[in-house]
C-alpha positions, 0 to 999 in steps of 0.5 A: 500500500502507498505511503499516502494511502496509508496515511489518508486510511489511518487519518481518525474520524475526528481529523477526517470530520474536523481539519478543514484547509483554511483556504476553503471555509468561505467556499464551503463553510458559510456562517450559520445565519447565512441563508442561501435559499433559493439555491441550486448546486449541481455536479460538473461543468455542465452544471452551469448550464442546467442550473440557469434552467433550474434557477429560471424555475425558482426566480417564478417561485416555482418548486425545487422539484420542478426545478431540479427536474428541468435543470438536469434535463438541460444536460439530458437533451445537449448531445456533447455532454457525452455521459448523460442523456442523447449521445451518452457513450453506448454499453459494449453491445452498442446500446444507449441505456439510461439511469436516473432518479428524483425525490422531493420534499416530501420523501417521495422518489421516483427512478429507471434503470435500465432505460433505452430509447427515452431521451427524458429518464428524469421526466420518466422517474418523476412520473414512476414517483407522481402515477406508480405506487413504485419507487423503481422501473427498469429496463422494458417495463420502463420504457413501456411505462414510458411510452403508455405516458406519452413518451416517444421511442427515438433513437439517442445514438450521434454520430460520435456515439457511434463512432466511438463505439466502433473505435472502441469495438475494434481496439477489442478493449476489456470494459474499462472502470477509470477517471474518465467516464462517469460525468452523470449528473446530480442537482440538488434545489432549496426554492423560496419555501425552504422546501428541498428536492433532487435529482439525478441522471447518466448514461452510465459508464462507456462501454459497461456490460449490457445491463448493468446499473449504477448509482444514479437511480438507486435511492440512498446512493446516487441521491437522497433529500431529507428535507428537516435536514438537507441533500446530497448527491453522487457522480463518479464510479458507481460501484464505489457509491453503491458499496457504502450508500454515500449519499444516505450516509451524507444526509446523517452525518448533516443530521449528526450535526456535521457540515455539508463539506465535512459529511462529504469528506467524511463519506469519501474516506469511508470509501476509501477505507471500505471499499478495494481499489477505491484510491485508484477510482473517482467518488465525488459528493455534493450537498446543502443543509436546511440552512443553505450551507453547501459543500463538496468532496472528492476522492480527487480534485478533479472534480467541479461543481456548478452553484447558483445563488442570488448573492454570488450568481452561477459559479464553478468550484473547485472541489477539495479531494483526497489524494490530491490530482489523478 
């Protein structure tokens, strides 16, 4: 095991909670009466565009449901974000299959999994939550439920997607797990009500074996909103979120009394102290509180994040991480 690895595995509960760089409290530590409401964060570059849709929604006092619904399908439907939505990187069969999920102030959520041929997931997990008794529909239940409320069958291929695919097909590559093709999608959304609510989508790792699933439309791991207490949400490896429950755990830590940025920290380290390989891995966490503290965290710095508040406007951050550039 690496010096550094080490060390960060070693680091107490206490530290990994406590030690914040001085340099970040203001990006992630507003003081306690501060209150960033409406607000909207969300995950990746890309998240700058989707949260001007969101905050559209919440500027016509609209819910944060609503909101973060149409924010992320901003990035659902722009075929050069290449992991989300039309023209995501296809599965090893030349598939495009979609995952996502959403949940609102209430506690009530929606997903699919497994979803081909709707350029929309997040509009159709909403109405699993809103039309269903369910919380999930997957694959060709999924995608009938779709059509049967007015969806249409389209083809979510660009000629990118195929032609990576192809380029990929012929390098006879095993699947790949890496830095370099996780970008989904998370927002979460406060609205002038206080009220909480989030969401969450991706085409899924490029290449990945014909049915599988990851984070993003499992409750608990890609995302979750408590709305006495806050939200958080995933981008990154899957299989590392999915293992420990991230986004779940980040909710009860903030419950526990922990900030947004240290129960982002704090759930990190537990990947990387519980799940195998997860230093060689990307595992990126936003959230917000009740009181409209935002924070965020990475098992690298790789990773950047979009925040939309009436004081500061749309701005990228630069979140903090682990074991530093990879």
């Amino acid at each position: 095991m690496k010096r550094k690895t080490f060390l960060i595995r070693s680091f107490s509960t206490l530290a990994g909670i406590f030690a914040v760089p001085a340099t970040n409290l203001l990006a992630h530590h507003p003081s306690r009466d501060q209150k960033n409401k409406p607000l909207v964060i969300s995950t990746w570059q890309h998240g700058l565009e989707a949260n001007i849709a969101a905050w559209e929604v919440l500027m016509q006092n609209g819910r944060a449901l609503d909101a973060v619904e149409k924010g992320v399908g901003v990035t659902e439907l722009d075929p050069s974000v290449t992991s989300v939505g039309v023209g995501s990187y296809p599965d090893r069969d030349g598939k495009i299959t979609l995952d996502a999920s959403i949940m609102n102030e209430q506690g009530n959520c929606g997903s699919v999994a497994f979803l081909q041929h709707i350029k929309t997931p997040i509009s159709v997990a909403r109405m699993v939550m809103e039309k269903t008794p369910h919380v999930m529909l997957a694959g060709e239940g999924a995608l009938q439920f779709a059509l049967a409320n007015g969806f249409k069958k389209e083809d979510l291929h660009t000629d990118y997607s195929r032609q990576q695919w192809e380029e990929w097909k012929a390098s006879n590559k095993t699947v790949p797990i890496d830095l370099h093709n996780h970008d989904t999608i998370s927002m979460l959304a406060i609205d002038n009500n206080g009220d909480i609510s989030g969401a969450c989508t991706t085409g899924g790792l490029a290449f990945k074996h014909h049915g599988r699933v990851g984070d993003s439309p499992i409750i608990g791991a890609g995302l979750y909103v408590d709305n006495e207490i806050g939200g958080a949400g995933g981008t990154g490896v899957g299989e590392v979120i999915m293992k420990t429950l991230g986004s779940h755990l980040i909710v009860e830590l903030m419950r526990n009394g922990l900030s947004p940025y240290d129960a982002c920290k704090e759930a990190v380290m537990r990947a990387l102290k519980k799940v195998p390989d997860a230093e060689n891995l990307p595992v990126y966490y936003i959230a917000v509180n009740k009181q409209g503290e935002f924070g965020a965290y990475g098992t690298n710095t790789n990773f950047e994040y979009a925040v939309y508040t009436d004081s500061k406007g749309n701005t990228l951050h630069k979140a903090d991480g682990a074991l530093g550039p990879q």
